[in-house]
N, C-alpha and C positions, 0 to 999 in steps of 0.2 A: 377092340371089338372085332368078330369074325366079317366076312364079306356075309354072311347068314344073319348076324344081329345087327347087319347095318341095313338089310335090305328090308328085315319085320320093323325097325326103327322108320323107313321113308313108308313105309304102308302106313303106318300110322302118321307119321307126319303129312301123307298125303290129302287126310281126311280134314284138315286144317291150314290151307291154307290161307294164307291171307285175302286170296282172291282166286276165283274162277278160272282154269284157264280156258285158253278158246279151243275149240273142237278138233283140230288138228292135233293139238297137245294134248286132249284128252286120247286122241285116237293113238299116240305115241307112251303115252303112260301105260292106257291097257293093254299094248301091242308088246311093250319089255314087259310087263308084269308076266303075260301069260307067257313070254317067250324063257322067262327066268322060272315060273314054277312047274310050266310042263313040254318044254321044249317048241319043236318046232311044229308049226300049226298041223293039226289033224281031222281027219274028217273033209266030206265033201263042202264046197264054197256055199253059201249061202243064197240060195233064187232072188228074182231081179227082184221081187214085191217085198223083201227081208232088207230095203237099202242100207239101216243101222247094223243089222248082221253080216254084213256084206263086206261094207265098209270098214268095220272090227276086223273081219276074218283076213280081208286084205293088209292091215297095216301089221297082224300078225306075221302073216304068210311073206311079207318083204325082209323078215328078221331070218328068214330059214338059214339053218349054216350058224347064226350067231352061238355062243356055245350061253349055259346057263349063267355063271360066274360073268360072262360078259357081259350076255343083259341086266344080270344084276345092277351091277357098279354102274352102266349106262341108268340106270333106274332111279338109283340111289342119287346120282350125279345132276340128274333131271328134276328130282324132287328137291335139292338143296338148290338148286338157280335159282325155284318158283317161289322158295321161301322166302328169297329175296337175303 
C-alpha cells in the first residue's frame, strides 16, 4: 500500500478504536492529521475565550517544518499503538 492508502487506512481506523484516547493524544492525532493534509499551521492563533481552538491550533503550529509524508507515517504509526 502507498504512504497515501496507509494514512486514509488509520483515518478510518481512527474512528474505532478500542478506547478513548485522552486529550493530549487526541490534541496529537488532529495536530499530524492537519499537519499531513494541509501543511504547516495557517492563519492567525486563536483568542484566549477560543481555549479548544487554541489549544488545536498550538499542537498544530509545534509540527511546523514537519514535511507531509512525515506527519503521515507519524500518523499512521500513532493510530496502530492505540489499536493496541
Amino acid at each position: 500500500m502507498t504512504l497515501q492508502a496507509n494514512f486514509e487506512q488509520a483515518q478510518a481506523d481512527s474512528k474505532s478504536l478500542p478506547e478513548r484516547p485522552d486529550n493530549m493524544t487526541l490534541l496529537k492525532i488532529y495536530a499530524l492529521f492537519k499537519q499531513a493534509s494541509s501543511g504547516d499551521a495557517e492563519g492567525e492563533r486563536p483568542g484566549f475565550a477560543d481555549m479548544v481552538g487554541r489549544a488545536k491550533w498550538d499542537a498544530w503550529d509545534a509540527l511546523r517544518g514537519t514535511s507531509k509524508d512525515q506527519a503521515m507515517q507519524q500518523y499512521i504509526d500513532l493510530i496502530e499503538d492505540l489499536k493496541g
